[in-house]
C-alpha positions in Angstrom: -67.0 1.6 7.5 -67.1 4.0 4.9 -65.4 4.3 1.7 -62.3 6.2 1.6 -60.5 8.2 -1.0 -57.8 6.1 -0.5 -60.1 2.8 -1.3 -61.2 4.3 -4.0 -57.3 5.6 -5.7 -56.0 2.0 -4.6 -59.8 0.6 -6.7 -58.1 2.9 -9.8 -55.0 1.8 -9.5 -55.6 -1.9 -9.5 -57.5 -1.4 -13.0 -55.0 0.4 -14.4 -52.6 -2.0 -16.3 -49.7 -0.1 -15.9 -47.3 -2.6 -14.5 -48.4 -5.1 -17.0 -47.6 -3.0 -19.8 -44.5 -1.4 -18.3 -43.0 -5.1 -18.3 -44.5 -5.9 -21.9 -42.5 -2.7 -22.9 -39.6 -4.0 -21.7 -40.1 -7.6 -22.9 -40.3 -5.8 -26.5 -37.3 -4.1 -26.4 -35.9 -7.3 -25.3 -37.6 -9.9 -27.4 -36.2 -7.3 -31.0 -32.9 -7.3 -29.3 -33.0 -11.0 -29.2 -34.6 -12.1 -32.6 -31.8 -9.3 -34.3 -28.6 -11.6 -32.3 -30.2 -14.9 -33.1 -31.1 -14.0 -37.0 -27.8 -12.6 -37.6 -24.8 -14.9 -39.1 -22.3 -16.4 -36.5 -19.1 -14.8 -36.7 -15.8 -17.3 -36.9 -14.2 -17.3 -33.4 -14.0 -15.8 -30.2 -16.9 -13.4 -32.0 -19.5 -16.3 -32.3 -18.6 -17.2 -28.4 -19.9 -13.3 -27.5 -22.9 -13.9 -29.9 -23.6 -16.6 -27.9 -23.6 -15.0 -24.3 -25.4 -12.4 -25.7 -28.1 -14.4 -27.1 -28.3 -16.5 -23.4 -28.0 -13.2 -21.4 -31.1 -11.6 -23.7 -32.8 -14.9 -23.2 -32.8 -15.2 -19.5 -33.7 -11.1 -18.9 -36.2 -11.7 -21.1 -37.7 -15.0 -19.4 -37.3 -12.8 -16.7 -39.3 -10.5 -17.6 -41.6 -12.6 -19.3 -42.3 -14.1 -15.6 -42.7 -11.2 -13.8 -45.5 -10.2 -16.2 -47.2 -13.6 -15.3 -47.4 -13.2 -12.0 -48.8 -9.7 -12.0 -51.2 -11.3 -14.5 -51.9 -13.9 -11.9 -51.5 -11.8 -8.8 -53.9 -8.6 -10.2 -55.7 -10.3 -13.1 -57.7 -13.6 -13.3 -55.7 -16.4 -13.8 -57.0 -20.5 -13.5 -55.4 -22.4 -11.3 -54.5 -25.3 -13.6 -52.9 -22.4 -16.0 -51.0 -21.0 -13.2 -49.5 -24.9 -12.6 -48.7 -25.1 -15.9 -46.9 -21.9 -16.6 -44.8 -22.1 -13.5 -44.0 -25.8 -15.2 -43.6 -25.0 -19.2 -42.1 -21.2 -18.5 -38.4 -22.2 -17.4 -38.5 -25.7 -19.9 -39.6 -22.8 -22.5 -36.7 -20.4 -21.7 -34.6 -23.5 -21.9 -36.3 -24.5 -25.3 -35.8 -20.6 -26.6 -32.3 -21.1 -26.1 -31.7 -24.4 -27.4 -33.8 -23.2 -30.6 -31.2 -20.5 -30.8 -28.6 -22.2 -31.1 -30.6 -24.6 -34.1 -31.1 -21.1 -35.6 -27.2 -21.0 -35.7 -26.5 -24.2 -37.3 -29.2 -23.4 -40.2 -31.9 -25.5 -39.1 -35.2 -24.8 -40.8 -37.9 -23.3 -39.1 -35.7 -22.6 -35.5 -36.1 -19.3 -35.9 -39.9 -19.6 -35.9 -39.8 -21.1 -32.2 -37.6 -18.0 -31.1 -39.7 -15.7 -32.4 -43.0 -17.4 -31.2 -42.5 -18.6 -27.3 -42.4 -15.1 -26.3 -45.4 -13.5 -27.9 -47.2 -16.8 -26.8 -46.3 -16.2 -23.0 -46.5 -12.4 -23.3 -50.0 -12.5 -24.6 -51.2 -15.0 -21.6 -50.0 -12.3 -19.2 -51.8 -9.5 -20.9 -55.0 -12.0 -21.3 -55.1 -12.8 -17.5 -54.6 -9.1 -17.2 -56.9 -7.4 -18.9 -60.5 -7.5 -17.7 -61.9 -7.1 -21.0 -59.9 -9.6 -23.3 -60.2 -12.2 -20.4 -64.0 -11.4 -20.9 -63.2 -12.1 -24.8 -62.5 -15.8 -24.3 -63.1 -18.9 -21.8 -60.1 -19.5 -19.8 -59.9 -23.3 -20.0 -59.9 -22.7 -24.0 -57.0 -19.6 -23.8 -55.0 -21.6 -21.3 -55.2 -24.6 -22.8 -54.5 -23.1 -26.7 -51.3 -21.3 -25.5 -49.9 -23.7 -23.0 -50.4 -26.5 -25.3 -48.5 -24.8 -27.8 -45.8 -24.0 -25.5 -45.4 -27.1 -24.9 -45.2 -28.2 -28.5 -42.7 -25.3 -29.3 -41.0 -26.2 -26.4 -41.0 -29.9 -27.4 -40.0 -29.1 -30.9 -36.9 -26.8 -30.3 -35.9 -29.9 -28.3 -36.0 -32.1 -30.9 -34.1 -29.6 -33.5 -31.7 -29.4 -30.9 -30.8 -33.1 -30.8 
């Protein structure tokens, strides 16, 4: 058996990243949307209760999102196993923590904001790093994985613990 043109398009296509960085597109546009509702000052009333759907609504598109660009990381990158366990594990509790965080944000608690801001780019750039052929060349994958599930974990743990 020969190779075929279509082997060879199907070859391209799997190199090309384009899925990857559709998604990361979208989890921009997202992730500015939700850093502008969770920065701005609550409104008194019924206001602050829309802030607050917004914010969880921008959240969970944007976990969404954020998953989907994991598991094409995963499905047409390289991803460890052990990572793979612990993203499907710290992922949701992160969502979870990004919310939580955002409401600390909104009773003026220091450094909340920090959490919101950092969870996604954390999680976005481990799907672009299992991705990408040549950053996941850049680095060992026991190190990456470990560096930016580790602190997921301790953002994650921390927006808890602001949200007590």
């Amino acid at each position: 058996m020969g190779v075929t043109l279509a082997t060879i398009r199907l070859a391209k296509l799997r190199t090309a990243p384009l899925g990857t960085m559709a998604l990361l597109a979208l989890a921009t546009a997202l992730y500015v949307a939700l850093l502008v509702t969770s920065a701005a000052p609550l409104e008194g009333g019924e206001a602050s209760y829309s802030q607050a759907w917004g914010a969880l609504l921008l959240t969970v598109w944007l976990w969404v999102v954020l998953a989907l660009a994991l598991v094409v990381g995963a499905a047409m990158g390289r991803m460890p196993l052990a990572a793979g366990i612990a993203a499907l594990l710290l992922h949701p509790i992160s969502g979870i923590a990004a919310f939580v965080a955002i409401d600390a944000v909104s009773r003026h608690v220091q450094g909340a904001l920090g959490v919101v801001a950092l969870l996604p780019l954390l999680i976005a750039f481990y799907a672009l790093w299992a991705r990408l052929p040549s950053l996941n060349a850049s680095a060992p994958a026991g190190v990456v994985s470990v560096a930016v599930w580790g602190a997921v974990a301790l953002l994650s743990a921390a927006a808890f613990a602001t949200g007590l």
